[in-house]
C-alpha positions in Angstrom: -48.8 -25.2 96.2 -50.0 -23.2 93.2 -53.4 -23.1 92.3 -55.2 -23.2 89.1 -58.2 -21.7 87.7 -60.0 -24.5 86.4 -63.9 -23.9 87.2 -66.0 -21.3 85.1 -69.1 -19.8 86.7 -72.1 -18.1 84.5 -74.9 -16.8 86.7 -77.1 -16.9 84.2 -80.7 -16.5 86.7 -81.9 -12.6 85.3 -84.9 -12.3 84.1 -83.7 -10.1 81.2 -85.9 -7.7 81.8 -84.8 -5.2 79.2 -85.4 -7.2 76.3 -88.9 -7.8 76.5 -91.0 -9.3 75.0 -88.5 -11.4 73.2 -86.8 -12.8 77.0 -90.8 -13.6 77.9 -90.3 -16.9 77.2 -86.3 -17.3 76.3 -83.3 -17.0 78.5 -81.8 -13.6 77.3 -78.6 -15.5 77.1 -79.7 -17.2 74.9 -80.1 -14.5 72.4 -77.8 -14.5 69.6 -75.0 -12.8 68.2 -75.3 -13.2 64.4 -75.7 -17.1 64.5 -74.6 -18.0 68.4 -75.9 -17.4 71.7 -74.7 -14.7 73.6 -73.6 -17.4 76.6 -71.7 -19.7 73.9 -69.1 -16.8 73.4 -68.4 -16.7 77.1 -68.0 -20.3 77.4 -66.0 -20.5 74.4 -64.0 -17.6 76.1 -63.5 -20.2 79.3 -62.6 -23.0 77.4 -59.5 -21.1 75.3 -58.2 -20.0 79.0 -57.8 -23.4 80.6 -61.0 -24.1 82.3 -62.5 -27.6 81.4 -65.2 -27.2 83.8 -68.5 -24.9 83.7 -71.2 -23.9 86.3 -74.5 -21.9 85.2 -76.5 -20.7 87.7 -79.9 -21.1 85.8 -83.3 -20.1 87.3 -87.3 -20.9 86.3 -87.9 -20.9 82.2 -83.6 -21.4 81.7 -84.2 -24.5 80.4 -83.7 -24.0 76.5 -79.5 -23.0 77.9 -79.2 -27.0 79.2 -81.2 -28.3 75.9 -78.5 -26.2 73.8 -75.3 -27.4 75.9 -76.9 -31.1 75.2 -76.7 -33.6 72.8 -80.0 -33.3 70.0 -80.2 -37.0 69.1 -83.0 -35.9 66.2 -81.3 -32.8 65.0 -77.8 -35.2 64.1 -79.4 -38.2 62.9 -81.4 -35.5 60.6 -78.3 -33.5 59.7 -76.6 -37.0 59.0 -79.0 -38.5 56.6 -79.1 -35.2 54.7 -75.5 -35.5 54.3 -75.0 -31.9 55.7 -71.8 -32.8 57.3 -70.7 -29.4 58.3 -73.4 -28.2 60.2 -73.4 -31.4 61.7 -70.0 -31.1 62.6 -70.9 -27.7 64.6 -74.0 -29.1 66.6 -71.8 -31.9 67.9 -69.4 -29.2 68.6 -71.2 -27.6 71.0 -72.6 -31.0 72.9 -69.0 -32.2 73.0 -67.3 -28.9 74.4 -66.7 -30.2 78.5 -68.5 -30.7 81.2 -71.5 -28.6 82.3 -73.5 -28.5 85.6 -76.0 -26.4 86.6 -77.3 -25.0 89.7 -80.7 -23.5 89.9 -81.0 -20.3 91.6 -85.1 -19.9 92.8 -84.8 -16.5 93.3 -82.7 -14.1 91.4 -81.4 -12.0 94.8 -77.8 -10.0 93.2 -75.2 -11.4 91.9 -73.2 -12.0 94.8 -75.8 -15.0 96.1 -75.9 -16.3 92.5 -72.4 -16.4 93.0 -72.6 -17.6 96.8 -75.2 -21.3 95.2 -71.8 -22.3 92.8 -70.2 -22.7 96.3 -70.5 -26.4 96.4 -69.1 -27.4 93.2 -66.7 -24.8 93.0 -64.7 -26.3 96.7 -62.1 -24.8 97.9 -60.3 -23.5 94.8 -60.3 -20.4 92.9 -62.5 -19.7 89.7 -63.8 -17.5 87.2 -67.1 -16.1 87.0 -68.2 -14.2 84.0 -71.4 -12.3 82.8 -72.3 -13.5 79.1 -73.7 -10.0 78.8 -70.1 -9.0 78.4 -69.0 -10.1 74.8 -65.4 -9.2 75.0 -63.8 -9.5 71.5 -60.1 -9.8 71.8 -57.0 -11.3 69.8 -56.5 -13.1 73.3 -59.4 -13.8 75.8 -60.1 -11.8 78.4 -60.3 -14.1 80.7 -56.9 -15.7 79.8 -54.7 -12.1 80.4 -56.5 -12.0 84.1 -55.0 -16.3 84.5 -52.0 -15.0 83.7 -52.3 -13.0 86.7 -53.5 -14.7 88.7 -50.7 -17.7 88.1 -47.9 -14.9 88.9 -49.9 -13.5 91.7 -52.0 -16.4 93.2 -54.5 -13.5 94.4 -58.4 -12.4 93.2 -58.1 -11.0 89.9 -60.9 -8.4 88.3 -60.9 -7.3 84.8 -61.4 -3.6 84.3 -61.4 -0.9 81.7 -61.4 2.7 81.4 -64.6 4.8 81.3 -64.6 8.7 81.2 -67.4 10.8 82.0 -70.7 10.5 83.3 -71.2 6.4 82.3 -69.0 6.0 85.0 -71.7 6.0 87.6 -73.0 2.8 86.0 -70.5 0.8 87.0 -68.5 -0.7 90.3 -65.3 2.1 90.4 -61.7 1.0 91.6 -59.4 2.7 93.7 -56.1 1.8 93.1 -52.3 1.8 93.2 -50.3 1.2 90.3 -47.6 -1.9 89.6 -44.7 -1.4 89.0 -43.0 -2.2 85.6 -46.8 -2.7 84.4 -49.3 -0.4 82.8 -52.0 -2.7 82.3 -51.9 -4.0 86.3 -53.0 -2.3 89.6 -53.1 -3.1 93.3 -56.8 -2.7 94.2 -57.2 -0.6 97.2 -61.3 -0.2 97.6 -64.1 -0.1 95.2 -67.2 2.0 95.2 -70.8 0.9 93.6 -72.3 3.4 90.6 -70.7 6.8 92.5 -71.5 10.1 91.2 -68.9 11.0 88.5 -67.3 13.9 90.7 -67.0 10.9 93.9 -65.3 8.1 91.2 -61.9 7.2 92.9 -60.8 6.4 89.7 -61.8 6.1 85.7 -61.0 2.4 86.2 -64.9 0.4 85.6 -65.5 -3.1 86.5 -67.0 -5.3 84.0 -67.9 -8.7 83.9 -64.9 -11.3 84.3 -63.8 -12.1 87.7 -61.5 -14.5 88.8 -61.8 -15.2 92.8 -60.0 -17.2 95.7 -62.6 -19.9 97.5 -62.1 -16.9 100.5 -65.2 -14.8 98.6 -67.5 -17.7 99.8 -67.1 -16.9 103.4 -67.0 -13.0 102.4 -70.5 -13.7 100.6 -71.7 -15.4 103.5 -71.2 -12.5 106.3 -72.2 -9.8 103.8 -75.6 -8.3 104.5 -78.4 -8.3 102.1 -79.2 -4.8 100.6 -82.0 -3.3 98.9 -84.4 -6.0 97.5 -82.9 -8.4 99.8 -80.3 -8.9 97.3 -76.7 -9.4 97.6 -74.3 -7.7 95.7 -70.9 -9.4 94.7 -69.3 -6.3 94.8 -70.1 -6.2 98.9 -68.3 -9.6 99.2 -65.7 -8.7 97.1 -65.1 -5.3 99.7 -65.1 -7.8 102.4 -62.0 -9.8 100.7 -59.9 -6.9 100.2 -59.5 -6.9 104.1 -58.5 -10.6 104.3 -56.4 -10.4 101.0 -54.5 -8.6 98.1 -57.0 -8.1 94.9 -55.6 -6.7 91.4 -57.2 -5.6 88.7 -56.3 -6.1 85.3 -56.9 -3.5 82.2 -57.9 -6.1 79.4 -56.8 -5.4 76.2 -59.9 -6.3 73.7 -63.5 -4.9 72.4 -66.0 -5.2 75.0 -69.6 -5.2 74.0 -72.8 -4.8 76.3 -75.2 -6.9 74.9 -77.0 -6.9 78.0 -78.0 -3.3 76.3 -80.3 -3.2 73.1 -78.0 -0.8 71.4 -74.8 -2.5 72.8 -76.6 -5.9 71.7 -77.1 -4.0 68.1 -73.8 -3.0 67.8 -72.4 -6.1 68.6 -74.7 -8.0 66.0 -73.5 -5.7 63.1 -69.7 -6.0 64.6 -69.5 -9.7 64.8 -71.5 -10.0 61.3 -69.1 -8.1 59.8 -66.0 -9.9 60.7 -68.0 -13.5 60.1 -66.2 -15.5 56.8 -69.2 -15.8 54.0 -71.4 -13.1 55.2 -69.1 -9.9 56.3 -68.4 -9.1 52.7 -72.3 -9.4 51.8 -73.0 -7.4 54.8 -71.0 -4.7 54.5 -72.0 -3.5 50.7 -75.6 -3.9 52.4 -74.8 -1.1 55.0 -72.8 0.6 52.4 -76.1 1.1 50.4 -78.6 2.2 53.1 -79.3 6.1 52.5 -78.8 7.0 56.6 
């Protein structure tokens, strides 16, 4: 029988540490892109690739992410009386875009048990999980190439990209095998955490969309914690790759870290530029500033 991707999972826990103060008392996730959260694009992103379903892992002081996703009763019967039928058209938008659950995570301990608590609702299925840190601007989501993948392979699919030099000790690093007959697709064979550049198996990076077999629950389960007591996702996903095949897809798209302040700032003036009724404006602005 094949199986579909359907559920979307956003851990969404951090404490967003690197953009303090302004994550002292907002979800970092909730910071915005030009006019939209930063975990809106994601979701948007798992909508346009067939999932109708989405789980955020959310932790202490996450609260204003459930109060967006919801319906603001005041705000539309405000916006309606006003006449201001457009923006009230994109308020309701976002209240009427699927369902939502949420799972709260008490302690933030790695990604891998963030992703270990959406093991209830998620069953025994396969799913996404993506990191709204990752803004991934492409023509056709990110996360809808790696379905595609996963629907002709029925295995765990991770989206990676290329990364040369020293920045690749910042990420998870594949070793691979090519497919054949595809230049974009590769037979994961191991994958090492942050290694020194001259140790990288590979220039092939992990970033943040993953699409996973209900098998990395049991992985997650017999992995041992690491430093911090946290576990990593990247341990579970090591423990898979005995049990089954894994690929990893080179995305084609713009990825932006706006988990980083200068990623976040590039992405800002990016997405603002492209943006009808303001990229114009916007542009001649930065044309005039004597840098």
């Amino acid at each position: 029988m094949t199986m579909k991707v359907r559920k979307a999972v956003f851990p969404a826990a951090g404490l967003g540490t690197r953009f303090l103060p302004a994550t002292k008392a907002q979800p970092k996730e909730m910071l915005p892109l030009v006019d939209k959260p930063i975990i809106q694009y994601g979701v948007e992103e798992a909508m346009a690739s067939g999932c109708d379903q989405i789980l955020i892992i959310t932790g202490r002081g996450k609260q204003s992410i459930e109060d967006h996703f919801d319906v603001s009763y005041e705000l539309e019967k405000m916006l309606e009386e006003r006449g201001k039928t457009d923006l009230l058209k994109i308020v309701r938008s976002i209240s009427d875009m699927m369902h939502i659950a949420y799972v709260r995570q008490k302690e933030a301990l790695g990604l891998g048990h963030a992703v270990l608590m959406a093991r209830e609702l998620v069953g025994n299925e396969p799913f996404a999980v993506l990191l709204a840190d990752d803004v991934i601007d492409a023509e056709v989501p990110c996360l809808k190439q790696m379905v595609k993948v996963f629907d002709e392979t029925q295995c765990s699919v991770l989206a990676t990209q290329i990364v040369e030099g020293k920045m690749i000790s910042s990420y998870g690093v594949l070793d691979v095998k090519p497919v054949a007959g595809n230049d974009r697709l590769f037979e994961i064979k191991n994958m090492v955490e942050k290694p020194k550049p001259e140790e990288a198996p590979s220039n092939l990076a992990i970033i943040g969309r993953y699409i996973l077999t209900p098998a990395i629950f049991d992985c997650l389960a017999e992995t041992p914690t690491g430093t911090g007591g946290e576990l990593q996702l990247t341990d579970g996903m090591r423990l898979l790759l005995r049990k089954e095949k894994m690929y990893a897809c080179v995305y084609e798209g713009r990825r932006h870290d706006a988990g980083d302040k200068l990623g976040f700032l590039k992405a800002t003036v990016e997405f603002a530029l492209k943006r009808d009724g303001l990229g114009e404006q916007f542009r001649e602005y930065l044309k005039g500033l004597k840098l």
